[in-house]
C-alpha positions in Angstrom: 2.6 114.1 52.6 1.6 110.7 51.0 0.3 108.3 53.4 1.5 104.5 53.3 2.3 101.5 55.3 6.2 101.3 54.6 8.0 103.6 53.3 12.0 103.6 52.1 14.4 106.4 51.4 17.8 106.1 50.7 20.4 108.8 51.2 23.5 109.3 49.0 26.9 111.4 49.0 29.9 111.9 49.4 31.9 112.3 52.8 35.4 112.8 52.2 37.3 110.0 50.9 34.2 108.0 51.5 30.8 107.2 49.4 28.0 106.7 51.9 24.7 105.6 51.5 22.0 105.7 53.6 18.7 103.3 54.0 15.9 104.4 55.9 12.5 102.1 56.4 9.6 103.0 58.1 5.8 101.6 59.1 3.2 104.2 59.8 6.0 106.8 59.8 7.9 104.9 62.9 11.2 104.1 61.5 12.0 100.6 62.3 15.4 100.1 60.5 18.4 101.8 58.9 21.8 101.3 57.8 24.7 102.9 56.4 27.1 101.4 53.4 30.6 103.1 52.5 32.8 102.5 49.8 36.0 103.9 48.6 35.3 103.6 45.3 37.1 106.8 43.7 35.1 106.4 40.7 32.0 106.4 42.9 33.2 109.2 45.5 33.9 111.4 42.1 30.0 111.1 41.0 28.5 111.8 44.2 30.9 115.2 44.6 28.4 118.2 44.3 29.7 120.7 41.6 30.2 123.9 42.3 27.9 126.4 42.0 30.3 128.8 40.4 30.8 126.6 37.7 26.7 126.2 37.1 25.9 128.4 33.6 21.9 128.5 32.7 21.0 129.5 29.9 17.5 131.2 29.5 15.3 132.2 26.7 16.3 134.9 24.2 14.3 137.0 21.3 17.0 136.3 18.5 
């Protein structure tokens, strides 16, 4: 864990018919403010939509 004064993460996906992101700020590791921005963007919503894992080919190494 990296130590710091402030810190910022921010959170995004998809929920739904909704794209949500999420701000979180803290000092000393004592969160001190967040908030949460939608949109319902379907460009936006299609982006944040995980891909199925079925779908998900890897291709590794071979010898020829």
């Amino acid at each position: 864990m990296k130590w710091g004064i402030v810190k910022m993460h921010r959170d995004e996906y998809s929920n739904g018919h909704l794209a949500v992101r999420d701000y979180y700020i803290s000092v000393f590791g004592i969160p001190i403010y967040s908030a949460r921005f939608t949109s319902t963007n379907n460009q936006a919503i299609n982006q944040l939509t995980v891909l199925d894992r079925k779908q998900l080919q890897i291709c590794g190494f071979t010898t020829k």
